[in-house]
N, C-alpha and C positions, 0 to 999 in steps of 0.2 A: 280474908275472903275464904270461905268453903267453898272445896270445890263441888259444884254439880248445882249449887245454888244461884238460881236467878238476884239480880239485882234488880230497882225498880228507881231510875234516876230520874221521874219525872216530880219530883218533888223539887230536887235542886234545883231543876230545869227552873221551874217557879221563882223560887229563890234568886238564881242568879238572872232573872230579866226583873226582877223589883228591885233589886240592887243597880244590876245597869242605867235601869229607869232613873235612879236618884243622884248614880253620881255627876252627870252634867247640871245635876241643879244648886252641887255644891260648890262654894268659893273655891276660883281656879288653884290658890296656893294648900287649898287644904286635897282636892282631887289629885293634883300630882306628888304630894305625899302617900299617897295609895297607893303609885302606880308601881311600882317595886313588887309592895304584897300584891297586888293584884295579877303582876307577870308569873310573880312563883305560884300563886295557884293556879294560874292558869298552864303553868307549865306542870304541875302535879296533875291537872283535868286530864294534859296528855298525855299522860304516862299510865292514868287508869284507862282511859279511852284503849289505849294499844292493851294493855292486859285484860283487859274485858273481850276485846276482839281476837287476842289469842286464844284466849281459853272457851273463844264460843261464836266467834260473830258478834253481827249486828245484830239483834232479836227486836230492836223498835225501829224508830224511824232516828235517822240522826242525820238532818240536814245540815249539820252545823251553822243553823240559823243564828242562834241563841250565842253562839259563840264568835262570830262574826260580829254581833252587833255591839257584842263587851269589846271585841280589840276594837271597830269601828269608833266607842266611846272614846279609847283610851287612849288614841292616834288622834285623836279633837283635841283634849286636852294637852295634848305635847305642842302643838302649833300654835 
């Protein structure tokens, strides 16, 4: 990251609700194979989230909608 340089996360934003979107439609044994990689990037999303907001704030909107509804996925499939 440079400092002084905006980022523009609404692409991944994208990204990770087409993903969301698909993993309940995958066989349950092959979706909780994911769920590992999908905690550690989710745990890397919070690590840029807080380094983004030291180094500047929030400069969009971040309801943490989009990110709610991936753990919301991934808490379905553990049950």
């Amino acid at each position: 990251m440079i400092a002084g340089q905006f980022v523009t996360l609404t692409s991944i934003a994208a990204d990770i609700e087409q993903f969301c979107a698909a993993v309940p439609k995958l066989p349950p044994p092959v979706a909780r194979r994911l769920l590992p990689t999908i905690e550690a990037i989710m745990t890397k999303l919070d690590s840029l989230a807080a380094q983004l907001q030291a180094r500047g704030g929030n400069r969009g909107s971040d309801n943490g909608a989009v990110r709610q509804r991936a753990a919301d996925a991934y808490r379905r499939r553990r049950d």
